[in-house]
Structure formats: structure tokens, C-alpha cells
Residue, then its C-alpha position, 0 to 999 in steps of 0.5 A: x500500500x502506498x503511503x500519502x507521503x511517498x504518493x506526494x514525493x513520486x508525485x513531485x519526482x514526476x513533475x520535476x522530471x518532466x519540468x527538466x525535459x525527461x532526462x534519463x538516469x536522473x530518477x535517484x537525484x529527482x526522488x531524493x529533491x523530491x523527498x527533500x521538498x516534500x518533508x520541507x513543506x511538511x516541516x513548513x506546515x507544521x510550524x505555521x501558527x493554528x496548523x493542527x498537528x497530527x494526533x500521535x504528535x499530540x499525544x507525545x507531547x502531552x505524555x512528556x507534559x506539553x501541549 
């Protein structure tokens, strides 16, 4: 089963892909820009005041006394 974040970096792969006019051999270097993009707007995302973290963030948070 794919996951929504890998669906999100092979999604992006793709257009970078395309973007750069389909070169061949350049798969692992397009993943790897493109896993890094997504994390970052990810890690963006998160720290956005009034974002929602996600549950298990939550609930770590709150074993470990924060909120």
C-alpha cells in the first residue's frame, strides 16, 4: 500500500522530471529533491501558527507534559 507521503514525493519526482525535459538516469537525484521538498513543506506546515498537528504528535507531547 502506498503511503500519502511517498504518493506526494513520486508525485513531485514526476513533475520535476518532466519540468527538466525527461532526462534519463536522473530518477535517484529527482526522488531524493523530491523527498527533500516534500518533508520541507511538511516541516513548513507544521510550524505555521493554528496548523493542527497530527494526533500521535499530540499525544507525545502531552505524555512528556506539553501541549
Amino acid at each position: 500500500m502506498i503511503t500519502e507521503r511517498r504518493a506526494s514525493i513520486e508525485a513531485r519526482a514526476y513533475a520535476i522530471w518532466e519540468h527538466e525535459g525527461r532526462p534519463d538516469g536522473k530518477d535517484l537525484e529527482h526522488w531524493l529533491r523530491a523527498e527533500a521538498e516534500v518533508e520541507a513543506e511538511r516541516t513548513a506546515q507544521e510550524a505555521r501558527p493554528g496548523t493542527p498537528k497530527p494526533l500521535q504528535s499530540v499525544a507525545k507531547s502531552k505524555r512528556r507534559g506539553r501541549s
